[in-house]
C-alpha beads as a LAMMPS data file, in Angstrom:
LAMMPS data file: protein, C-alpha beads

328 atoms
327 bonds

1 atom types
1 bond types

-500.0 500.0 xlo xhi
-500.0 500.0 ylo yhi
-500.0 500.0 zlo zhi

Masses

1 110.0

Atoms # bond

1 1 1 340.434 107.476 141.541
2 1 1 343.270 105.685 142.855
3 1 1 347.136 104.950 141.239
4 1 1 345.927 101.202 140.648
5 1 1 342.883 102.418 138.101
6 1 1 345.613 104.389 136.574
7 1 1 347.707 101.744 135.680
8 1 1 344.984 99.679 134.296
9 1 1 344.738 101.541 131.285
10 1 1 343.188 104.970 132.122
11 1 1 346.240 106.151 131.074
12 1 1 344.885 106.232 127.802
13 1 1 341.557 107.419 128.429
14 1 1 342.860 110.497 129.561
15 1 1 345.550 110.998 127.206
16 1 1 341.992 111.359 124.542
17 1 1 341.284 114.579 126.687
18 1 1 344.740 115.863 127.740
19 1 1 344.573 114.778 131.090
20 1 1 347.316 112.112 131.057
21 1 1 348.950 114.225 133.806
22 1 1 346.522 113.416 136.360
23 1 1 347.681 109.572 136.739
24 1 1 351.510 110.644 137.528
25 1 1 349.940 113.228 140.177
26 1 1 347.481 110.731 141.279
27 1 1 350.176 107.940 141.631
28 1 1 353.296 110.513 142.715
29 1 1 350.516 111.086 146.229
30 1 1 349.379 107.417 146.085
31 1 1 349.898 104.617 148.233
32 1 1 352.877 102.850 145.900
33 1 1 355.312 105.491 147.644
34 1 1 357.829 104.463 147.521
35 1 1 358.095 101.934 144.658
36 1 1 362.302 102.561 143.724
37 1 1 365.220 103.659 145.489
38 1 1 365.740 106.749 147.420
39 1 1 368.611 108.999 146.817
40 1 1 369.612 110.833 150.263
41 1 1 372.399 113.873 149.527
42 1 1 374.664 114.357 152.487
43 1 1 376.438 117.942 151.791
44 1 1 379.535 117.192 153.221
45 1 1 382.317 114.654 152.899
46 1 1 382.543 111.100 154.086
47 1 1 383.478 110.424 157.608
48 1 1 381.773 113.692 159.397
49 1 1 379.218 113.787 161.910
50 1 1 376.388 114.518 159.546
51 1 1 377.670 111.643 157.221
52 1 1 377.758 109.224 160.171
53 1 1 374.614 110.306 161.199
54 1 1 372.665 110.226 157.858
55 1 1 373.760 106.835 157.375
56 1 1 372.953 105.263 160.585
57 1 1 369.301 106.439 160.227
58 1 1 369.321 105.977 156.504
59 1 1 369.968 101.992 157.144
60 1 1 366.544 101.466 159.619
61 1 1 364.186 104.498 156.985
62 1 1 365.168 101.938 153.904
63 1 1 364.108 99.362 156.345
64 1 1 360.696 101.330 156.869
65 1 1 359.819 102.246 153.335
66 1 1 361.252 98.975 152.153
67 1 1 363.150 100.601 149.416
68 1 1 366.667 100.992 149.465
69 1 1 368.148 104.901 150.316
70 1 1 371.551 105.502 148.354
71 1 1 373.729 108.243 150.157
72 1 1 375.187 110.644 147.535
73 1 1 377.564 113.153 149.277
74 1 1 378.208 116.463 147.945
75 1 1 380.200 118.681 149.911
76 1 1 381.503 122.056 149.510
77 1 1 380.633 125.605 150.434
78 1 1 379.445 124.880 153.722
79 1 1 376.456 122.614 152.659
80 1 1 375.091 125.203 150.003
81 1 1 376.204 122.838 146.878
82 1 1 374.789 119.723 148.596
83 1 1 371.608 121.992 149.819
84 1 1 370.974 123.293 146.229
85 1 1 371.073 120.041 144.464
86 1 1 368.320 118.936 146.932
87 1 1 366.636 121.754 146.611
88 1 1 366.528 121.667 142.996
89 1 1 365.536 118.108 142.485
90 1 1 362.105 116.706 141.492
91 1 1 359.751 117.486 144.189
92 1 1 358.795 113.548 144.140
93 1 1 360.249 111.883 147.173
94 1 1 362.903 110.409 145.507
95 1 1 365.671 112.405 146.311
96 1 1 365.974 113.831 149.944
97 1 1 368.478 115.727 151.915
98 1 1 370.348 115.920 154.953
99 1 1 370.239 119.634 156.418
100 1 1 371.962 121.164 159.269
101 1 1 372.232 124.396 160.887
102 1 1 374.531 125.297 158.136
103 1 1 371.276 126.371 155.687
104 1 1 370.525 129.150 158.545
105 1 1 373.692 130.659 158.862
106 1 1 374.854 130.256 155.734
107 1 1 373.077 132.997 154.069
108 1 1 374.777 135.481 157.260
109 1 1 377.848 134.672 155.995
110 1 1 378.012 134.004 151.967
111 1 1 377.299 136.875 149.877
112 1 1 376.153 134.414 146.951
113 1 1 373.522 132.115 148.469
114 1 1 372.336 129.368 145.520
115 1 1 369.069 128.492 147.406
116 1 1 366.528 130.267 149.862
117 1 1 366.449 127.652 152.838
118 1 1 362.959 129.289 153.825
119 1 1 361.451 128.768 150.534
120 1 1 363.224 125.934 148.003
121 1 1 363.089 123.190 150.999
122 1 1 360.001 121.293 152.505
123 1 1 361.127 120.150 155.998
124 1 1 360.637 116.385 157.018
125 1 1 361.823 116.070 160.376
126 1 1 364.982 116.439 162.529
127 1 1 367.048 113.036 162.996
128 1 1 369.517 114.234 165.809
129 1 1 370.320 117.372 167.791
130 1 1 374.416 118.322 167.638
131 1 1 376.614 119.622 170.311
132 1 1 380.189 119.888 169.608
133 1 1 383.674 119.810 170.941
134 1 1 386.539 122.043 170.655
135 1 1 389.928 120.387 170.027
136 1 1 392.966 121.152 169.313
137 1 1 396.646 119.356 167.679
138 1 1 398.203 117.882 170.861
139 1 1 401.635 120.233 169.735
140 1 1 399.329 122.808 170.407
141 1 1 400.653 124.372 174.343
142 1 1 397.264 124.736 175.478
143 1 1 394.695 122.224 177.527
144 1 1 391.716 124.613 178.601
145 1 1 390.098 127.031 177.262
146 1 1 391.805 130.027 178.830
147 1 1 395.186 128.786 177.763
148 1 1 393.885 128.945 174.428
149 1 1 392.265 132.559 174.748
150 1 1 395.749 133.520 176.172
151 1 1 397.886 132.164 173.447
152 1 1 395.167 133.668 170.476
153 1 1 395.517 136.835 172.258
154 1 1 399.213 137.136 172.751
155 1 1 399.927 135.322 169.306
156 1 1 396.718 137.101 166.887
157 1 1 396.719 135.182 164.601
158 1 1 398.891 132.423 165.155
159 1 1 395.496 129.826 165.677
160 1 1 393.993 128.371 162.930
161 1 1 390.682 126.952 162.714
162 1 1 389.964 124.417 159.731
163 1 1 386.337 124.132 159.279
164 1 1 384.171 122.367 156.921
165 1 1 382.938 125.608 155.008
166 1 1 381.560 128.921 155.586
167 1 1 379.024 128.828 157.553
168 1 1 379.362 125.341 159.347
169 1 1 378.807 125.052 162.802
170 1 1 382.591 124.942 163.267
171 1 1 383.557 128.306 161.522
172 1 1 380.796 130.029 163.782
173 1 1 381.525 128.152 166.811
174 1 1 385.036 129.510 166.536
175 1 1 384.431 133.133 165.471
176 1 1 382.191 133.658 167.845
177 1 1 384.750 132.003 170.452
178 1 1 386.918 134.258 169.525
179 1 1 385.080 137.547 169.659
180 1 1 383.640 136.533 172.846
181 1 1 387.004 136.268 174.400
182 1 1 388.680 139.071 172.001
183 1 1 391.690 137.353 170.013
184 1 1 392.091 136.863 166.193
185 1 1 392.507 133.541 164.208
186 1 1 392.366 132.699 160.858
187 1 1 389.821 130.227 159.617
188 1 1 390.532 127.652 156.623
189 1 1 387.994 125.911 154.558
190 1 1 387.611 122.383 153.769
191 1 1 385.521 120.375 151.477
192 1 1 384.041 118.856 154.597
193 1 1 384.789 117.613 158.381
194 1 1 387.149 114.293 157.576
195 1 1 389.694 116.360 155.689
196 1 1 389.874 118.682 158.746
197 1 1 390.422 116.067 161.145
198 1 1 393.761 114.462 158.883
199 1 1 395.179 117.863 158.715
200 1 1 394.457 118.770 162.346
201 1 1 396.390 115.472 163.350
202 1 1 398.912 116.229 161.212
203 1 1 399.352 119.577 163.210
204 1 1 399.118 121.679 159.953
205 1 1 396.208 123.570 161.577
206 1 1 395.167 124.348 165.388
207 1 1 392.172 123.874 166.383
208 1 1 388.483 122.906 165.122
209 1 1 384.966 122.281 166.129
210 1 1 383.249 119.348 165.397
211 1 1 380.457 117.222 166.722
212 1 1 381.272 114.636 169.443
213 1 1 380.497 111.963 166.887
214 1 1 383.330 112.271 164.364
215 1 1 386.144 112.964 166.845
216 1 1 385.372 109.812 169.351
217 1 1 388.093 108.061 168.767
218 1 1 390.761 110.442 167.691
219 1 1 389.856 111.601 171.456
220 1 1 390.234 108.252 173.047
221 1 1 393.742 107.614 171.417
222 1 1 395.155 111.070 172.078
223 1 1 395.532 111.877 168.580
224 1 1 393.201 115.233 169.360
225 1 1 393.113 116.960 172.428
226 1 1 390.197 117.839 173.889
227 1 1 389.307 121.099 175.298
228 1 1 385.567 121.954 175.804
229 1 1 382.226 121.577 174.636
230 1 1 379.907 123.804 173.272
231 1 1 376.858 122.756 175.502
232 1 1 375.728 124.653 177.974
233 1 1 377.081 122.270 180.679
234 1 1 379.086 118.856 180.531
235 1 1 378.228 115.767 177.810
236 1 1 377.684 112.770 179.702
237 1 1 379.800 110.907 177.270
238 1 1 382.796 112.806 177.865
239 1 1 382.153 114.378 181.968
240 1 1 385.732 115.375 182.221
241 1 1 385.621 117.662 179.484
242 1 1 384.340 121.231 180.491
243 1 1 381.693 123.240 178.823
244 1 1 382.948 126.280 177.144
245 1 1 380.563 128.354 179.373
246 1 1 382.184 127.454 182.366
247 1 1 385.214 129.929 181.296
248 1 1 382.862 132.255 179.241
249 1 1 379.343 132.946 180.288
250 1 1 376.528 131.733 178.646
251 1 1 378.559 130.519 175.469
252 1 1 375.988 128.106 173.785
253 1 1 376.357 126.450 169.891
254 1 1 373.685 124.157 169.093
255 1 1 373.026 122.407 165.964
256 1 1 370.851 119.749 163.929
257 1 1 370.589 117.439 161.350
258 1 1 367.462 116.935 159.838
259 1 1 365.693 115.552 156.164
260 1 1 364.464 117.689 153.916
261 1 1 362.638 117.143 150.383
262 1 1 362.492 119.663 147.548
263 1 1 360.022 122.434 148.154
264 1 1 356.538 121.299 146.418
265 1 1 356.951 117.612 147.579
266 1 1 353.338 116.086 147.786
267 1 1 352.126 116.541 151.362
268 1 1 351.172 112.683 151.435
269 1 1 354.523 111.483 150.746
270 1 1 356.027 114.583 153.350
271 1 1 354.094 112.970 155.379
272 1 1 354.615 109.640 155.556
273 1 1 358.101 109.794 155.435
274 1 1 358.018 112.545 158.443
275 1 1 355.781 109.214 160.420
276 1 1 358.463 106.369 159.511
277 1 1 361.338 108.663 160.301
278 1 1 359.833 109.275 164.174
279 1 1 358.959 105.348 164.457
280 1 1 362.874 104.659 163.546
281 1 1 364.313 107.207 165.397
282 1 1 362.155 105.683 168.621
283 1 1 363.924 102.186 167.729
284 1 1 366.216 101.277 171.248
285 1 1 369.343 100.128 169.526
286 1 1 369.407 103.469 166.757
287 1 1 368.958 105.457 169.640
288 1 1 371.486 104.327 171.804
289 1 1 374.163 104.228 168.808
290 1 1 373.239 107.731 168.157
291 1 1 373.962 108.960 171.728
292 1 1 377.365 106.433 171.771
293 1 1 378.422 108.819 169.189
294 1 1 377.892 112.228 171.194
295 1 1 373.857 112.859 169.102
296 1 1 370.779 113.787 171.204
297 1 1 367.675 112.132 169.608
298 1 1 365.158 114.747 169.053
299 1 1 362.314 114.114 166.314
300 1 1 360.157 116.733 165.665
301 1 1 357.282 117.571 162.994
302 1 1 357.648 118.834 159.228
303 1 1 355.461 121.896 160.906
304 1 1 358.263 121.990 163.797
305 1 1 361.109 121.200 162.058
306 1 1 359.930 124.502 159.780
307 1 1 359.385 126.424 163.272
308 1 1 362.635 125.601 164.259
309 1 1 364.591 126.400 161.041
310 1 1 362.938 130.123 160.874
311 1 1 363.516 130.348 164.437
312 1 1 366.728 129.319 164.062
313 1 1 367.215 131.600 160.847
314 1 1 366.735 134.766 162.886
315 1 1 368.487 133.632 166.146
316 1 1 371.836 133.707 163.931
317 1 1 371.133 136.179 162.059
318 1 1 371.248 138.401 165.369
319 1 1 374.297 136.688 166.409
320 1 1 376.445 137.603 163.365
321 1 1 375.334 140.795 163.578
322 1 1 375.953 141.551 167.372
323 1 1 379.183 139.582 166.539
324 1 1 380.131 141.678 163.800
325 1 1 381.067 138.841 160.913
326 1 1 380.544 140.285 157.337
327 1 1 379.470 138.176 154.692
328 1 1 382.478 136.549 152.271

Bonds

1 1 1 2
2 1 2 3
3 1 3 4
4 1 4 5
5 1 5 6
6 1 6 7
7 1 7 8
8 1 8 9
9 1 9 10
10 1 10 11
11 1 11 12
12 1 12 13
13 1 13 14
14 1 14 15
15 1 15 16
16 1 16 17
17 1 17 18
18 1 18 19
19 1 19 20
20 1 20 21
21 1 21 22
22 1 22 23
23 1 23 24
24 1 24 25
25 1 25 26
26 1 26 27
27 1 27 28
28 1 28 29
29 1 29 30
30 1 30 31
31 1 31 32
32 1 32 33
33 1 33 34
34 1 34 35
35 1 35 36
36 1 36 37
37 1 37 38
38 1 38 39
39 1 39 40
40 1 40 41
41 1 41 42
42 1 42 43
43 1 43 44
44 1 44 45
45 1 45 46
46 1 46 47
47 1 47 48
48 1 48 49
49 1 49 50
50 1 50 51
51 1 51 52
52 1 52 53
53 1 53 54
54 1 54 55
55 1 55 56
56 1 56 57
57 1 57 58
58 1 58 59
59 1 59 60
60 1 60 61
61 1 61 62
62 1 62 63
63 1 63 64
64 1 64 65
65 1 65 66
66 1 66 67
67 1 67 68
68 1 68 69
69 1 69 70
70 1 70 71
71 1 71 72
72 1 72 73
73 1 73 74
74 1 74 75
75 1 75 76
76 1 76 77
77 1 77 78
78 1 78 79
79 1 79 80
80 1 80 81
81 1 81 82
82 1 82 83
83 1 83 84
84 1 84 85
85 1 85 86
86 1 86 87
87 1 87 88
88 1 88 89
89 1 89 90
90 1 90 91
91 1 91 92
92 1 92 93
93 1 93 94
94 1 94 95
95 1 95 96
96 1 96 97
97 1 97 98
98 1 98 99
99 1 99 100
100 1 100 101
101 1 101 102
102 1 102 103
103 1 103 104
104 1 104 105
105 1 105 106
106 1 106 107
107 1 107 108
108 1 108 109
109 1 109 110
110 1 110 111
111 1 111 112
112 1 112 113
113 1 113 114
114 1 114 115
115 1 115 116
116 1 116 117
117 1 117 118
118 1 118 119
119 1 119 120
120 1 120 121
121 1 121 122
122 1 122 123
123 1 123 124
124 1 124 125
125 1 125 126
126 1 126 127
127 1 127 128
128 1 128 129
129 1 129 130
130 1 130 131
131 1 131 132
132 1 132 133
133 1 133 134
134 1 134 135
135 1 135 136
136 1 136 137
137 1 137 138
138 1 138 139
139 1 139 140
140 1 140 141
141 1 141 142
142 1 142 143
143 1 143 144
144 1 144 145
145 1 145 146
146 1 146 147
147 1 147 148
148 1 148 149
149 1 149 150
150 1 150 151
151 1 151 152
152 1 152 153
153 1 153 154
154 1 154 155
155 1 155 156
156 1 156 157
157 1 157 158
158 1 158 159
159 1 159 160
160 1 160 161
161 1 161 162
162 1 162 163
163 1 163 164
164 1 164 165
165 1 165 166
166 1 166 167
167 1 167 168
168 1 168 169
169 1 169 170
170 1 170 171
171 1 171 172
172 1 172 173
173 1 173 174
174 1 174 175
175 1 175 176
176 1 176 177
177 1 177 178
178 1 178 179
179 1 179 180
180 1 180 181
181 1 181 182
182 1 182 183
183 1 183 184
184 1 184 185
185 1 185 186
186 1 186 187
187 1 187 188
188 1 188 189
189 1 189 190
190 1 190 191
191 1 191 192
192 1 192 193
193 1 193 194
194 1 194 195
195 1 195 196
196 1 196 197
197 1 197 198
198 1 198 199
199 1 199 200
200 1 200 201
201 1 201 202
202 1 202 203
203 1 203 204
204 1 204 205
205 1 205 206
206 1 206 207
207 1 207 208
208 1 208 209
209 1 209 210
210 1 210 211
211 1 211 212
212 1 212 213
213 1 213 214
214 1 214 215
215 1 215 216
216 1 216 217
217 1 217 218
218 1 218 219
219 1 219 220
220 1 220 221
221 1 221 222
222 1 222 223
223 1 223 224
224 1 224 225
225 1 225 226
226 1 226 227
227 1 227 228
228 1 228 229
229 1 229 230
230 1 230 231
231 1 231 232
232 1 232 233
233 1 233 234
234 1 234 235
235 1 235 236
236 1 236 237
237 1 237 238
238 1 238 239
239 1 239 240
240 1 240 241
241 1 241 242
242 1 242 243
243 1 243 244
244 1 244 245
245 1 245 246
246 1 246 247
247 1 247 248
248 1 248 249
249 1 249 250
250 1 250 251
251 1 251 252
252 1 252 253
253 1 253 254
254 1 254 255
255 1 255 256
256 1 256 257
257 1 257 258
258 1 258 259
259 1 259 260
260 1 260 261
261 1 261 262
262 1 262 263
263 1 263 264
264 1 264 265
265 1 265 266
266 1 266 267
267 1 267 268
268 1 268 269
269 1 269 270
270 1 270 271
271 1 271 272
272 1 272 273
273 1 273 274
274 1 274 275
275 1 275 276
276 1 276 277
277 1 277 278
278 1 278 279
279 1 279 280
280 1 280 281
281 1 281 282
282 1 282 283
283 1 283 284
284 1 284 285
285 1 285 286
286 1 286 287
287 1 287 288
288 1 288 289
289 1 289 290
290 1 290 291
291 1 291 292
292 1 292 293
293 1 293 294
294 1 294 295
295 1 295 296
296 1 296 297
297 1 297 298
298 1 298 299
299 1 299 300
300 1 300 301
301 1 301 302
302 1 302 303
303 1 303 304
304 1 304 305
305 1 305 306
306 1 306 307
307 1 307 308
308 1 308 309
309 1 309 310
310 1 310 311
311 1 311 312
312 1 312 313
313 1 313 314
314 1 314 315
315 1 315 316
316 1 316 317
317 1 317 318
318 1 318 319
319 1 319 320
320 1 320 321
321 1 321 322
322 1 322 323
323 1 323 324
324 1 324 325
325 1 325 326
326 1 326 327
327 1 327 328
C-alpha cells in the first residue's frame, strides 16, 4: 500500500469498513513528505542568536525538502511558551522547533514547567553548538573579569544582568558567574535576546551573556564591551578576548540549538528531515557563515541529539543544585 493508491480512490473503499484512517497514516509516513509549507517556531525574539541561526539553516532545509519553512517566533519565559507550542502541535512534520539548552535547565529553575522536554519532544538533530560572551555597557568601570568580580562584590547588587528568560543560557551563565566568584546581582527578564542588547546599550542594565553571533557588531563598533567568553579557552573569532576560565578555574557554559518535532512524529519523516538537515549543515558556504557569526557546526543524530539532551538534563540539574539556585 502506498500514499499514491490512496489517493486513487481507496479512500472510499476503506471508508465502507472504517478504515479511512489508514490513508492519512499511510500518506503522513509516505514519500509526498513534505507536500506544503513548514512552520519552524523560534522561542525567542527576532534578532538573537537562535533567531539568526534558525534562519540561516532554515533558508538551505526549504531548499532540501523543496517546500518553503515559515519562521514563527514566540518568545517568552525562557523558551517554555515557544517550546510548548511545538510540543503541542500535530505530530506531522509540519510544524518544527528550534530548541536550545534552555528546555534542560528550564525545568531547574521554573516551578511551573508547561512541557516535559524528555517526553513531549522528538529530537531531529542539532544545527550549531553555542559559546557565549560576557559584555558589559561601556559606562560600566570594568574591562576584565576581575574588575567586574571586584565591583559586584564591593557594590552587591549594583550589576544587573538582563537575560532573555529564566533559564536561558545567559541567566545561568551569570548566576553561576557570580556564585563562583561570590558577589550578588540582580537578574532582569526579557522577552528575548534583541531587547536585551537595546537596553544594555542604552546603559539601563550592566551586563549580559549572549552568543558571539548576536553581539558581532555591537562589539566591533564599541557599542558593547567585551569581557570574556564562556569557552573553555579563547574563540578564534575574537583571540583577544579571554576565556572566563582563565580568571576562574574550569568555568565552562556550553549550549545548542537544535530541531525538534512534536513527540509522536512518524519515524520516516524524523528521519528524513534528521538526513537533509546533516547534508545542509555539511554545505561550505552555511558552514562558514555559521562560524563568521561565533557557531560551531556540530550535527548529530535524532538518537544523539536525545543522548545529549538527557545528558545535558542531568549535568544542570547538578549544577543548580551544587550552585544553590531555587526554582522561581
Amino acid at each position: 500500500m502506498n500514499s499514491l493508491w490512496c489517493r486513487r480512490g481507496a479512500v472510499q473503499w476503506l471508508a465502507a469498513l472504517g478504515l479511512a484512517g489508514v490513508c492519512a497514516a499511510v500518506s503522513a509516513q509516505g514519500q509526498d513528505y513534505p507536500n506544503r509549507p513548514i512552520t519552524l517556531i523560534v522561542p525567542f525574539a527576532p534578532g538573537g542568536g537562535s533567531d539568526l541561526a534558525s534562519r540561516l539553516v532554515a533558508n538551505e532545509l526549504s531548499k532540501a525538502l523543496g517546500q518553503r519553512i515559515v519562521i514563527e517566533n514566540k518568545g517568552g519565559a525562557g523558551g517554555n511558551i515557544g517550546f510548548a507550542a511545538g510540543a503541542k502541535a500535530a505530530p506531522d512534520g509540519y510544524t518544527l522547533t528550534t530548541i536550545t539548552q534552555n528546555i534542560t535547565v528550564n525545568p531547574h529553575l521554573t516551578k511551573d514547567m508547561p512541557l516535559d522536554p524528555l517526553k513531549d519532544l522528538q529530537p531531529i538533530g542539532v544545527m550549531v553548538q553555542v559559546y557565549s560572551m560576557l559584555v558589559t555597557t561601556p559606562s560600566l568601570p570594568v574591562t576584565n573579569v576581575a574588575e567586574l568580580v571586584a565591583f559586584g562584590k564591593s557594590r552587591p547588587g549594583a550589576l544587573t544582568g538582563g537575560h532573555g528568560g529564566v533559564g536561558g543560557q545567559a541567566h545561568l551563565s551569570m548566576m553561576l558567574l557570580a556564585n563562583a566568584a561570590g558577589f550578588k546581582a540582580e537578574y532582569v527578564p526579557y522577552r528575548g535576546e534583541a531587547p536585551v542588547l537595546l537596553d544594555l546599550i542604552a546603559g539601563r542594565t550592566s551586563m549580559t551573556v549572549q552568543s558571539l553571533g548576536g553581539l558581532g557588531q555591537h562589539v566591533q563598533t564599541g557599542k558593547l564591551r567585551p569581557i570574556a567568553v564562556t569557552s573553555p579557552t579563547r574563540m578564534p573569532q575574537y583571540p583577544n578576548v579571554p576565556a572566563i576560565a582563565e580568571t576562574i578555574a574550569g568555568f565552562e557554559v556550553a549550549g545548542w540549538y537544535g530541531l525538534a518535532a512534536p513527540a509522536g512524529t512518524p519515524a520516516p519523516i524524523v528521519r528524513r528531515i534528521s538526513e537533509q538537515l546533516r547534508l545542509v549543515l555539511e554545505q561550505p558556504e552555511l558552514r562558514k557563515a555559521l562560524s563568521e557569526m561565533g557557531f560551531v557546526v556540530k550535527p548529530n543524530s535524532p538518537d544523539e541529539f536525545g543522548a545529549l539532551i538527557r545528558n545535558d538534563y542531568r549535568r544542570i540539574q547538578k549544577l543548580v543544585a551544587d550552585a544553590g539556585i531555587k526554582p522561581e
